[in-house]
GUVO-338416 format. One line per 4 residues: number of its first residue (from 1); their letters; for each residue x, y, z of C-alpha. Coordinates in steps of 0.1 Angstrom, whole numbers. Layout:
GUVO-338416
NUM> A> X:Y:Z | ...
END
This chain:
GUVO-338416
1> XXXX> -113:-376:732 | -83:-397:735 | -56:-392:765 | -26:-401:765
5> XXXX> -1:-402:792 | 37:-387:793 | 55:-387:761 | 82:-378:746
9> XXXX> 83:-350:710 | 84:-378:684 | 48:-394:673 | 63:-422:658
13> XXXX> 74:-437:694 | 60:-424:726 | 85:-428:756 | 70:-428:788
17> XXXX> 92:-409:813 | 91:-429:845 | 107:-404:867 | 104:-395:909
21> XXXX> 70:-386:913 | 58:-393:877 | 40:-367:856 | 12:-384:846
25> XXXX> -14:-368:867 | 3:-339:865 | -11:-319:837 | -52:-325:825
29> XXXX> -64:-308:787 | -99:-300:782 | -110:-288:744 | -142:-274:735
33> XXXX> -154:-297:716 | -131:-330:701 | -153:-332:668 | -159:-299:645
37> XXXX> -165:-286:612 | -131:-284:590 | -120:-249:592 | -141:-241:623
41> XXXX> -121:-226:654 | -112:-251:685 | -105:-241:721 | -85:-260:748
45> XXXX> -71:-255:782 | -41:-273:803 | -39:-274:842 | -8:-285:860
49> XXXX> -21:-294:892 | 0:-278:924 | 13:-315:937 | 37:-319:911
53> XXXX> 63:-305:942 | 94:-315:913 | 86:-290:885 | 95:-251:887
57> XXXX> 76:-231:905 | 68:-213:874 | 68:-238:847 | 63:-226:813
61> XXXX> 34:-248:794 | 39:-252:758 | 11:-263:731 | 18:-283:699
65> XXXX> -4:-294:671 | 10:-321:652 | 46:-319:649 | 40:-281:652
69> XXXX> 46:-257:685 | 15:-235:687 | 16:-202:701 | -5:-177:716
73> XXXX> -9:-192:747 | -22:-174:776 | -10:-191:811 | -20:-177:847
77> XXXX> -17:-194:878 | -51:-201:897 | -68:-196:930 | -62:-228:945
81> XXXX> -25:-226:929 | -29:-243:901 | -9:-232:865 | -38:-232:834
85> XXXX> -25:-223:796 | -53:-213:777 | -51:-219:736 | -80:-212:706
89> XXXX> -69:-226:675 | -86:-202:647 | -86:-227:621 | -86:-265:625
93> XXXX> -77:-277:585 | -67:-309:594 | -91:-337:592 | -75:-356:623
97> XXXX> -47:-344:646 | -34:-350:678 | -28:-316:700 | -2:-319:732
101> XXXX> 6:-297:763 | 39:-299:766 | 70:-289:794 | 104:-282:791
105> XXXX> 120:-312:811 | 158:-312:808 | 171:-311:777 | 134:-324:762
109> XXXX> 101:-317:757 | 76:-337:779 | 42:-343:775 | 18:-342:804
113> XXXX> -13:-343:780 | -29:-349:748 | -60:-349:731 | -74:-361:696
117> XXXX> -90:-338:674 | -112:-347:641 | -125:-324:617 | -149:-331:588
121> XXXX> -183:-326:569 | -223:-331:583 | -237:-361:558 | -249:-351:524
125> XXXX> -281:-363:514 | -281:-399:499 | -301:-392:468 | -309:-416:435
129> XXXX> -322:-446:455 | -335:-472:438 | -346:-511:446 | -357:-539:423
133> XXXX> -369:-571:432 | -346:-601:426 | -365:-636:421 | -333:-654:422
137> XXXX> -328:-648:458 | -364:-634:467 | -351:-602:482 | -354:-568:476
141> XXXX> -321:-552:464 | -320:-512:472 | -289:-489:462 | -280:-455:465
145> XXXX> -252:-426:459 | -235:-415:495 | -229:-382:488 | -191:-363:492
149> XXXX> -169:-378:516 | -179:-365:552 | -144:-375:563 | -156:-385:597
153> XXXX> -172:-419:601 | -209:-424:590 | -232:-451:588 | -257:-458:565
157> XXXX> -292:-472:573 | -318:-485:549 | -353:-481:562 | -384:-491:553
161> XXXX> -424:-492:568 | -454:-513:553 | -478:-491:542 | -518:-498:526
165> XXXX> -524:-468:507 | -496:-438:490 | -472:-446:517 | -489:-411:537
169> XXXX> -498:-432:563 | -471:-452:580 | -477:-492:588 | -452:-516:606
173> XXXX> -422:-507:608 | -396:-535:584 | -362:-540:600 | -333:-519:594
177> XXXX> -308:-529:570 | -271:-520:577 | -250:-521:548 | -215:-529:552
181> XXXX> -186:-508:557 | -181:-490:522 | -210:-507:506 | -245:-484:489
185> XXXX> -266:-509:490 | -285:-533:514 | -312:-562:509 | -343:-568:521
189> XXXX> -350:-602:527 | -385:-616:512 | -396:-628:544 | -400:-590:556
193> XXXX> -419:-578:525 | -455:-581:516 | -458:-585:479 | -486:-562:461
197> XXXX> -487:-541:486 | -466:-509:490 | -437:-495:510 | -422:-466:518
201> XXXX> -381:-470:518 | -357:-441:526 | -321:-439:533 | -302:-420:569
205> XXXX> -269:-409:567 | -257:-400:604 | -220:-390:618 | -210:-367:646
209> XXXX> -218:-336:632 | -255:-345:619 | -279:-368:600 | -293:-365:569
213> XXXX> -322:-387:552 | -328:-392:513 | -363:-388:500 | -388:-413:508
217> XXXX> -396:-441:478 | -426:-456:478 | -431:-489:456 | -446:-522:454
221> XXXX> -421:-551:455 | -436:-566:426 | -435:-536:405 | -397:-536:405
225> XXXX> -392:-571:393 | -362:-580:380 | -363:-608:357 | -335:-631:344
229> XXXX> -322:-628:309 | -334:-662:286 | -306:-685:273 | -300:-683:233
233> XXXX> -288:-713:214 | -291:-726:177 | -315:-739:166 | -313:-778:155
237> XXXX> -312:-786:122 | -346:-804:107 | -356:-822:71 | -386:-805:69
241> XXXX> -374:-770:81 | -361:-746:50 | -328:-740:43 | -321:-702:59
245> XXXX> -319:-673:32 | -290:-655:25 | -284:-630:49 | -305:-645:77
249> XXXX> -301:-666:109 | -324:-690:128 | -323:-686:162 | -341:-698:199
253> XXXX> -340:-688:235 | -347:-709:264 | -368:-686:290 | -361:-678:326
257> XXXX> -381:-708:347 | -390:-686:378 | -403:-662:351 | -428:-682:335
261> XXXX> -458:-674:352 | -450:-634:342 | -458:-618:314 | -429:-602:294
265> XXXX> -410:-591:264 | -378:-595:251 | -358:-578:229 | -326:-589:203
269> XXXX> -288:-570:200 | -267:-582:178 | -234:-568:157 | -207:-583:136
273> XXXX> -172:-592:149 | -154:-566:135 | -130:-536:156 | -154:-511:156
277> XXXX> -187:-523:149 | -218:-510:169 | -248:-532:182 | -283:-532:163
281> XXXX> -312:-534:181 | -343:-555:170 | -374:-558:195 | -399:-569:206
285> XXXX> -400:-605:200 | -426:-628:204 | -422:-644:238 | -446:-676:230
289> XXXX> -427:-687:197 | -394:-690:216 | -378:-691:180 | -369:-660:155
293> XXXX> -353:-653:121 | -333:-623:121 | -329:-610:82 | -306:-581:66
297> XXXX> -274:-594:76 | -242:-593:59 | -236:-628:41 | -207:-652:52
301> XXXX> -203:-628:81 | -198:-640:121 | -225:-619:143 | -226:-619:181
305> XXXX> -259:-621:193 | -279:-612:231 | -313:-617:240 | -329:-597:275
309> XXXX> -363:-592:286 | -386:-572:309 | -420:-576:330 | -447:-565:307
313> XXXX> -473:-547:304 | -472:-543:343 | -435:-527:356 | -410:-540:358
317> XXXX> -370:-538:354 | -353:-554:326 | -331:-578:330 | -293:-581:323
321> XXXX> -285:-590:286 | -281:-628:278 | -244:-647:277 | -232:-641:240
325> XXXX> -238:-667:210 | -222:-664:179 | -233:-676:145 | -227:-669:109
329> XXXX> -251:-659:82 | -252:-678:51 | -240:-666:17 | -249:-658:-18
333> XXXX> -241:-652:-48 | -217:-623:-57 | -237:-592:-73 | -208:-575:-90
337> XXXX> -192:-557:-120 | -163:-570:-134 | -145:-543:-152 | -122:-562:-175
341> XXXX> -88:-556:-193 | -68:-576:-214 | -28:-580:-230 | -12:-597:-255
345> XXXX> 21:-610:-255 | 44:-597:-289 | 60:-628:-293 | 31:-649:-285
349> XXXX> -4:-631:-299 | -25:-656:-288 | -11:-657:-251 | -36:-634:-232
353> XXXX> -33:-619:-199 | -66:-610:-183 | -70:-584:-157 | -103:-576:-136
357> XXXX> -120:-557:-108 | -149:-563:-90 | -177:-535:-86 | -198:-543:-58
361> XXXX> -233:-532:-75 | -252:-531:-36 | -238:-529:-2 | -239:-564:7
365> XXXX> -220:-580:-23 | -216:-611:-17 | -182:-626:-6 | -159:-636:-36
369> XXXX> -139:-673:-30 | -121:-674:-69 | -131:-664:-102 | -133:-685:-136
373> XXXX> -128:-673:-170 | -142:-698:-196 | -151:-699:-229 | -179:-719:-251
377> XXXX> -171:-735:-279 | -188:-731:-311 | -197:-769:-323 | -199:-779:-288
381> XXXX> -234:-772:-277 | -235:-763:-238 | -198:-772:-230 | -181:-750:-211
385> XXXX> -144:-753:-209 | -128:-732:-186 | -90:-714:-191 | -80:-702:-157
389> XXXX> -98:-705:-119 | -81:-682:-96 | -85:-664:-65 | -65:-632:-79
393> XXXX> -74:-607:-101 | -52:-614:-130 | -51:-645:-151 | -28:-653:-182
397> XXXX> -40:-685:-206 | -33:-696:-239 | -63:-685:-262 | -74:-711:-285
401> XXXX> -75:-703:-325 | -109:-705:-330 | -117:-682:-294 | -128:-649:-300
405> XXXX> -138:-640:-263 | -145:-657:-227 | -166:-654:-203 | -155:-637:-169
409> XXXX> -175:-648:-136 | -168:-648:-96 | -181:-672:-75 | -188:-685:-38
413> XXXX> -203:-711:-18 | -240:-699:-28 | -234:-693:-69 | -218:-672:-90
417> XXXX> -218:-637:-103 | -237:-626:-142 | -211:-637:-165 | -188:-606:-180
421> XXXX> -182:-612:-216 | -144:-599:-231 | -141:-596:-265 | -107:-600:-282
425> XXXX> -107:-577:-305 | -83:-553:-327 | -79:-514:-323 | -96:-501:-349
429> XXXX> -113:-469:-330 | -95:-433:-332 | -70:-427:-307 | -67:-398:-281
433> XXXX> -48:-365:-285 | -26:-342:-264 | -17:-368:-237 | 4:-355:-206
437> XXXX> 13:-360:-171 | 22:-337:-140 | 28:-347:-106 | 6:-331:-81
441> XXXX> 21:-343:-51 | 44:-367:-39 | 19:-392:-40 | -5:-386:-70
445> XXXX> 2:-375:-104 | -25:-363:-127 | -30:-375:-162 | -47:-356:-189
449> XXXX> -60:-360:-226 | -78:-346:-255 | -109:-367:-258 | -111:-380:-299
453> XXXX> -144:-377:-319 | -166:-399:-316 | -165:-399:-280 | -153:-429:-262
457> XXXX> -175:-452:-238 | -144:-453:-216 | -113:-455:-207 | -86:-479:-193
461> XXXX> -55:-464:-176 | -25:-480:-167 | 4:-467:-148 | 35:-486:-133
465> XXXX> 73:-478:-130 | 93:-466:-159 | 125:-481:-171 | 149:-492:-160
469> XXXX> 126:-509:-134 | 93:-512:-159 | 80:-543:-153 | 40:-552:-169
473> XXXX> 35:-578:-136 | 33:-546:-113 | 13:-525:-131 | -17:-507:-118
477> XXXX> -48:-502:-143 | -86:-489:-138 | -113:-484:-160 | -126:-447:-161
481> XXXX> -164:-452:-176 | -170:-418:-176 | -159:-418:-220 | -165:-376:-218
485> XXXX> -133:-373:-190 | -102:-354:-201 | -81:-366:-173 | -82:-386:-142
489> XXXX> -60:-384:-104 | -36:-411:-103 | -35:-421:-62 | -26:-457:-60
493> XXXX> 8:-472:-56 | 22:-436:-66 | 58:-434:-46 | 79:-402:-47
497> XXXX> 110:-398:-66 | 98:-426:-92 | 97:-424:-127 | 64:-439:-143
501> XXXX> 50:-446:-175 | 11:-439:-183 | -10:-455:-209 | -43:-445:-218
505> XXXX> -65:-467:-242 | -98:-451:-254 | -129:-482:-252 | -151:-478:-283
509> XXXX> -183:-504:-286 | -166:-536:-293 | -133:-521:-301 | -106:-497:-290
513> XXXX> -85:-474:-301 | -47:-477:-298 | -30:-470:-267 | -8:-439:-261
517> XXXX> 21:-439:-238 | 35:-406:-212 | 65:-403:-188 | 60:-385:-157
521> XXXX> 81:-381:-121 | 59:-382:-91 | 84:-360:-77 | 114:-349:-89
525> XXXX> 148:-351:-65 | 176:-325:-55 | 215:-337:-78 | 229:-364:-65
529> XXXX> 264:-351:-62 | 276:-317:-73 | 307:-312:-102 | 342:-318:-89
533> XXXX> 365:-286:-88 | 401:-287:-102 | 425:-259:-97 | 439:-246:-134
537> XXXX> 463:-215:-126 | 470:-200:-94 | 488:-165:-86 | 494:-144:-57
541> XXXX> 460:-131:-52 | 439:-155:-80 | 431:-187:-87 | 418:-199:-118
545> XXXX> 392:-230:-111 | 372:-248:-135 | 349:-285:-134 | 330:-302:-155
549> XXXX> 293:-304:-153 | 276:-336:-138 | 251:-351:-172 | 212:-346:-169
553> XXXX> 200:-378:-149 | 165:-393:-146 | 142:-379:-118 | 168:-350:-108
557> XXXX> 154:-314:-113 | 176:-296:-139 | 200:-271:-120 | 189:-237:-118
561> XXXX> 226:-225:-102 | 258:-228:-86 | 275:-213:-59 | 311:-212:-50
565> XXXX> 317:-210:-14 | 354:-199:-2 | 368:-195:34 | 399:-191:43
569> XXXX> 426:-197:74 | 405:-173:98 | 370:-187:91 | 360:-158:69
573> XXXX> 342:-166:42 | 330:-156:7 | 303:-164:-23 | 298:-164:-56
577> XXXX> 263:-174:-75 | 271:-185:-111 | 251:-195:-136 | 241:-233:-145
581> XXXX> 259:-229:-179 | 296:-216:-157 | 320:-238:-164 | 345:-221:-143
585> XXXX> 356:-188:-123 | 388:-170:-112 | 382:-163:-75 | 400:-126:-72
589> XXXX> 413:-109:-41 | 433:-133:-27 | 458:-129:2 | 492:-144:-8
593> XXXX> 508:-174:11 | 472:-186:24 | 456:-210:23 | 419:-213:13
597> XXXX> 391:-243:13 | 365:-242:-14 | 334:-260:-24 | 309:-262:-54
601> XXXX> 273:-264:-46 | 246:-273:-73 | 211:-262:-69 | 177:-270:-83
605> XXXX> 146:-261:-73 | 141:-299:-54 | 175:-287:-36 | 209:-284:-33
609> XXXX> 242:-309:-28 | 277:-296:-20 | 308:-310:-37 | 341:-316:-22
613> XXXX> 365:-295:-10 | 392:-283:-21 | 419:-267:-2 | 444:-243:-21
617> XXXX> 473:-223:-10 | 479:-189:-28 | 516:-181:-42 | 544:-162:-20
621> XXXX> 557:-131:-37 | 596:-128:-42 | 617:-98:-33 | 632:-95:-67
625> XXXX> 601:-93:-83 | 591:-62:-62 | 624:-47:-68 | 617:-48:-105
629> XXXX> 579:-36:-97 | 600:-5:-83 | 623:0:-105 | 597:0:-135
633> XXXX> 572:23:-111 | 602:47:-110 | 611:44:-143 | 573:54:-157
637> XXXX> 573:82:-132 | 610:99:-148 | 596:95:-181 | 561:110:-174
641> XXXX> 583:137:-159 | 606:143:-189 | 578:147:-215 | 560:169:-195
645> XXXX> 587:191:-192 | 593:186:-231 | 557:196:-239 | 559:229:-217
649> XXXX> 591:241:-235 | 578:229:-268 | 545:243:-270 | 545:280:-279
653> XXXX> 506:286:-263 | 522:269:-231 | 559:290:-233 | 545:323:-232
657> XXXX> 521:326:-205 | 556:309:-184 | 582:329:-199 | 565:361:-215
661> XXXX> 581:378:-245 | 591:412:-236 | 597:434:-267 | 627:460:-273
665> XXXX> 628:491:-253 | 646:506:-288 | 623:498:-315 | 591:496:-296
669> XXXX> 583:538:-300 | 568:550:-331 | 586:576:-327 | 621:562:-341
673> XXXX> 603:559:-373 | 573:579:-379 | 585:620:-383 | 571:643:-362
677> XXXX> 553:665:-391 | 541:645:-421 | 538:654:-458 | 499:667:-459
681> XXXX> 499:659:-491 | 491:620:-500 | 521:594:-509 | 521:589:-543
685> XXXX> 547:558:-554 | 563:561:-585 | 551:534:-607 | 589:527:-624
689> XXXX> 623:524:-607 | 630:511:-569 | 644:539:-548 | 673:525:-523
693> XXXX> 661:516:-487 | 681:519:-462 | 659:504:-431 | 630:479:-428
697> XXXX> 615:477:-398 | 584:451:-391 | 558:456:-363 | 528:430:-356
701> XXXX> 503:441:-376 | 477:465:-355 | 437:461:-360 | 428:472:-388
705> XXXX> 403:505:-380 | 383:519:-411 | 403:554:-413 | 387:585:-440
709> XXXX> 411:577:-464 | 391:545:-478 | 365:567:-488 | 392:575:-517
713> XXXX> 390:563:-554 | 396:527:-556 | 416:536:-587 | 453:541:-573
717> XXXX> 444:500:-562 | 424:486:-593 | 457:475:-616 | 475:461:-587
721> XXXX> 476:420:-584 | 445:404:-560 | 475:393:-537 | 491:428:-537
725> XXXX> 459:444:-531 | 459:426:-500 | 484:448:-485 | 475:477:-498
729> XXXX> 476:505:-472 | 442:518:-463 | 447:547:-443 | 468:578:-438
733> XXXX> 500:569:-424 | 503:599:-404 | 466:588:-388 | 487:556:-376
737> XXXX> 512:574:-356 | 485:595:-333 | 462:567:-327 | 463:550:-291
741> XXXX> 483:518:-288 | 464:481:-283 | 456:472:-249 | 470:438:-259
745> XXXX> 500:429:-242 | 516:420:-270 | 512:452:-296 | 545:464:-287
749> XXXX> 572:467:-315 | 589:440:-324 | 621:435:-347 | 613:409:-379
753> XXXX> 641:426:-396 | 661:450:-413 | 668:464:-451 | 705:477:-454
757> XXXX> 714:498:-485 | 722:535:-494 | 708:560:-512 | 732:564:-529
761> XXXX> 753:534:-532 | 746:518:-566 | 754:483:-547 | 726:459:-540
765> XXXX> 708:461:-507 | 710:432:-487 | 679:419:-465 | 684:406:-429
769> XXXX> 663:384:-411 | 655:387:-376 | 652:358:-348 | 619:367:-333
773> XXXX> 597:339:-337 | 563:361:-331 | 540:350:-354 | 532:372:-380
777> XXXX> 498:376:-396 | 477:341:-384 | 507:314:-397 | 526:334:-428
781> XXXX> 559:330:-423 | 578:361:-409 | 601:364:-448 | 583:371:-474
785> XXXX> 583:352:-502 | 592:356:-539 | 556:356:-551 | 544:378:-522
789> XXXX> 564:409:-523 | 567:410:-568 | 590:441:-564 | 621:423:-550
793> XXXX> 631:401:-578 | 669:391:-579 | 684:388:-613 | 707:361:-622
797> XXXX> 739:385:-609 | 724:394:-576 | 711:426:-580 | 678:439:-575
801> XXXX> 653:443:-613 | 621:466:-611 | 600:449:-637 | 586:467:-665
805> XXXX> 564:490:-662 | 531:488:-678 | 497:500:-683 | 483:476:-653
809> XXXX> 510:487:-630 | 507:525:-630 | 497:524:-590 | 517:495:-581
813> XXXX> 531:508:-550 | 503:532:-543 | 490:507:-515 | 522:493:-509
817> XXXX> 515:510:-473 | 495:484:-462 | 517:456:-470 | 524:443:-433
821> XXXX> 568:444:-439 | 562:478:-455 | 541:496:-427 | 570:499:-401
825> XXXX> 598:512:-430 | 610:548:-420 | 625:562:-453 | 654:581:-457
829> XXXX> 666:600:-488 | 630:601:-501 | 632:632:-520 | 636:620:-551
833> XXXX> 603:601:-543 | 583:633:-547 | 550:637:-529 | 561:601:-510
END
């Protein structure tokens, strides 16, 4: 516990109140315990003591934690008339914390007491202990893991006893060793162990709240022997040694000397200085030879190597690995393929251009420093003249006349590669069919052929940009040996947006056939600009537009659409998809005197660009033109008006149902005309002479009823004209007056007109036509004709001639009843008629 003496609230600086009669003796805190478990409860207690004559009778004791008032505590005044404040804290969660008891003095808080209170953790058990023996420094070396942090302090003892048998029985005690402060390990110095003999060694933790002790070890010193790693070096260079083979290194070490007298292995890493190569392991190596040759490396490659070793057979630890050494393996020769491929210039035949690629045929190839292409000439027996030494893959020379192939090789420090024979030599094999190209993404395109009979043994492709940026120096090419392929994916140097042109060339044994060529886009691209609009008429509400359509360019997908995109004054805005073949469009609906922007887009299916815009304003109307508008509105409305009226009066099936025809009061009676008591005898007419009539009277003709008299003989009728017979009466005229009149509202009597004459006036009669116009008998026209009615015939003088009678007239005006201007007649001055 730490006291302090009067203070003021802030921790940062304690000011000491010297005051009359100073309060530092005044007040005394006790606590139940200073040290306990985080989270476990604390109890303290403050007594003012009754001397303090300057404070309040009654003083009011405060408590703070911290920065922190506490409350909830109980004060009473003692027997001996002391004040004590009583406080339990139920939860102490901080590790360390300073707890006050305070008074109100003035206008500040003093303190008459304080305490210090920690909280923390009991040790954990140390555990994984472990010691090896150093011989460097002849000490035993022992480590160990602590455990959580306690957060309280705690030391750390290593302890140890000599013991003869299992470490069961205990021996002399060994010295402690203290580590220092933050440190898990400790050393035991040799001069305190017994070698070959065991010892028990165990680890105590110990801090205010407990101690704790790791599990006991029990070893022999020697058995934990740490050795130091050897030293590797090169080995030195001798006449008599061999040469190293490809792919191996020669290596020594130089052993530990303290180590010398124990028996051990060693063991060998080693990996190649690249990023992200791993180390390979070899072991164990012979200890007595001091000197090894490490095989199955890489050729021409830069290893880092590390040697370490251990105690062996008996245990032991092993040592730490070695400082690094670094050496490079020897080469040799290149083991590859050389897949060839050859051009000729057009203006220049026998200027060749050579291309290659090297196969590795095993893992470890062989590194490549240049190739030579060489050829042998024929009376020259074992010269070799060589046409082009290069480190790249392409070669152009000059081939001589007499050449018909070279010799291809690659080489390095240890030799050179099987020599790869190309043969100049013409197309004479069949050529491929059906060759085509499709892009299959961005970055590949896919090339694809009809294999010719006989099959191929192969085939070389070749790809590179098209025109206008073709160019033979930056072509790509492989050989596909497969000769039974029918396409192959292009992946290399393939660049969106890029035209490129294929070749395929089918290998035959010692031939080829001819090449074929194909155009392809890796990826086609959206138009570059869309058409430009032009305004051709403009109206009110209209405006014509037209544009011309951008030409097909290379690499841009064909245009699938357009769309015409208007929006006027207000931000409101309209479409219109066209078709790719539009070559213009009226835009329709149009407010006039406003103003409109429109654009043209273009679309394919890589995408879309917009034209520019155009801005347009619509025409203003002027007030003469709507007064003509008007004027002609009006003018089509009066005549629409007029002929309408015209067709009503006109039209006799639209007159009557407006004005009906109402017929004459004084001729519409049967009764005027038809006597009361008839003749029962039956009418017989007179064949000659015309008896004067006085009266004829037409009605609409009534429907004709079959009446008894048709049953009479058709003879009276037989020498009568067909067109008289027609109107020949068939019925009893007297039968005619008594039957019921037509329900038709129009089979009242009607005037046609009138016969005027006398009896007995020897003057002719003279016919008078009436004005009616009711139609009379479906469309014959209400006079009768000459040819209808035969009887009236005017001579030349005006008067009125009966024919002459004959055989075939002898009834002639025995029907003449039923003629339709003959049924309404009423006769006067018949007698002389007879039986009429």
């Amino acid at each position: 516990m730490a006291r302090l003496g009067t203070c003021s609230l802030t921790w940062a600086a304690l000011i000491i109140l010297l005051l009359p009669g100073s309060l530092e003796e005044c007040g005394h805190i006790s606590v139940s315990a200073p040290i306990v478990h985080l989270g476990d409860p604390i109890t303290a207690s403050c007594i003012i003591k009754q001397n303090c004559s300057h404070l309040d009778p009654e003083p009011q004791i405060l408590w703070r934690l911290g920065a922190e008032l506490q409350p909830g505590g109980r004060q009473q005044r003692l027997s001996d008339g002391t004040q004590e404040s009583i406080i339990t804290l139920p939860h102490l969660n901080h590790t360390q914390a300073f707890l006050s008891c305070c008074l109100n003095w003035g206008n500040s808080l003093q303190i008459l007491d304080q305490v210090e209170l920690r909280a923390g953790y009991p040790p954990a058990i140390p555990h994984n202990l472990s010691c090896l023996m150093n011989l460097t420094t002849s000490s035993l070396i022992c480590q160990w893991e602590p455990g959580p942090e306690t957060h309280l302090p705690t030391s750390f003892t290593l302890k140890s006893f000599k013991s003869r048998g299992n470490c069961q029985t205990q021996g002399d005690s060994i010295l402690d060793c203290v580590p220092k402060d933050g440190q898990s390990h400790c050393s035991i110095p040799r001069r305190h162990l017994l070698l070959y003999q065991n010892m028990g060694i165990w680890v105590q933790a110990e801090n205010a709240l407990g101690t704790s002790m790791s599990p006991q070890l029990c070893l022999d010193p020697m058995d934990v022997v740490k050795l130091e790693p050897p030293m590797l070096r090169t080995m030195d260079p001798s006449p008599e040694a061999a040469p190293p083979q490809a792919g191996c290194l020669q290596l020594c070490w130089e052993p530990w000397q303290p180590g010398l007298h124990i028996n051990q292995k060693c063991e060998l890493r080693h990996k190649p200085q690249r990023a992200e190569a791993n180390w390979a392991l070899v072991g164990p190596l012979p200890l007595e030879a001091l000197q090894y040759e490490l095989c199955g490396l890489l050729p021409a490659t830069a290893y880092t190597l590390q040697i370490r070793c251990i105690r062996w057979p008996l245990p032991g630890h092993w040592s730490d690995w070695s400082p690094s050494l670094e050496l490079r393996t020897t080469e040799w020769a290149p083991t590859v393929r050389l897949d060839t491929w050859w051009r000729q210039r057009q203006l220049d035949p026998r200027t060749v251009q050579l291309f290659w690629k090297p196969v590795p045929l095993e893992e470890d190839s062989g590194r490549i420093q240049g190739y030579v292409v060489s050829w042998r000439p024929s009376g020259q027996a074992g010269a070799i003249l060589p046409l082009c030494n290069t480190t790249e893959l392409s070669c152009t020379f000059h081939l001589p006349s007499e050449a018909q192939e070279v010799a291809l090789v690659a080489y390095n420090s240890a030799g050179t590669s099987r020599p790869t024979p190309v043969v100049f030599s013409e197309s004479r094999g069949p050529a491929l069919t059906r060759l085509h190209a499709m892009a299959r993404d961005p970055h590949s395109l896919w090339v694809g052929w009809e294999p010719p009979s006989p099959w191929p043994q192969g085939y070389v492709i070749e790809w590179g940009l098209g025109p206008p940026s073709a160019s033979n120096s930056n072509k790509t090419w492989r050989m596909e040996q497969n000769g039974r392929a029918t396409g192959f994916l292009l992946k290399e140097n393939i660049r969106p947006f890029q035209l490129y042109e294929i070749t395929v060339t089918p290998l035959y044994q010692d031939t080829m056939g001819p090449s074929q060529h194909v155009y392809a886009y890796s990826q086609e691209m959206a138009p570059s600009h869309a058409p430009e609009l032009h305004l051709k008429h403009i109206g009110k509400t209209w405006a014509q537009l037209e544009w011309v359509p951008e030409p097909p360019e290379l690499g841009k997908s064909p245009l699938t659409h357009y769309t015409i995109f208007c929006t006027n004054a207000q931000n409101q805005s309209f479409s219109a998809i066209l078709n790719a073949s539009s070559r213009g469009f009226v835009l329709h609906g149009l407010e006039p005197a406003s103003l409109y922007h429109i654009h043209l887009m273009a679309a394919s299916q890589a995408g879309a660009t917009n034209s520019t815009v155009l801005t347009l304003m619509t025409l203003t109307p002027e007030g003469s033109e709507l007064h003509i508008i008007l004027g002609l509105f009006g003018l089509l409305l009066l005549l629409t008006c007029l002929c309408g009226t015209a067709w009503l009066c006109c039209s006799p099936n639209r007159k009557n149902p407006l004005w009906p025809s109402v017929p004459d009061p004084a001729h519409s009676s049967l009764g005027s005309w038809v006597p009361t008591v008839m003749e029962e005898d039956a009418f017989q007419l007179p064949g000659l002479g015309t008896p004067p009539i006085t009266k004829l009277t037409v009605l609409e003709e009534d429907e004709k009823k079959p009446v008894p008299w048709e049953s009479h003989n058709s003879s009276e009728t037989c020498g009568l004209p067909t067109l008289v017979q027609t109107y020949v009466l068939q019925g009893d005229p007297r039968a005619a007056s008594t039957q019921p009149q037509s329900q038709s509202g129009t089979s009242d009597q009607v005037l046609y007109g009138q016969l005027l004459g006398s009896p007995t006036s020897p003057g002719p009669g003279h016919y008078l036509r009436c004005d009616s116009t009711q139609p009379l008998l479906a469309g014959l026209t209400p006079s009768p004709k000459s040819y209808e009615n035969l009887w009236f015939q005017a001579s030349p003088l005006g008067t009125l001639v009966t024919p002459a009678p004959s055989q075939e007239d002898d009834c002639v005006f025995g029907p003449l009843l039923n003629f339709p201007l003959l049924q309404g007649i009423r006769v006067h001055g018949m007698e002389a008629l007879g039986s009429f």
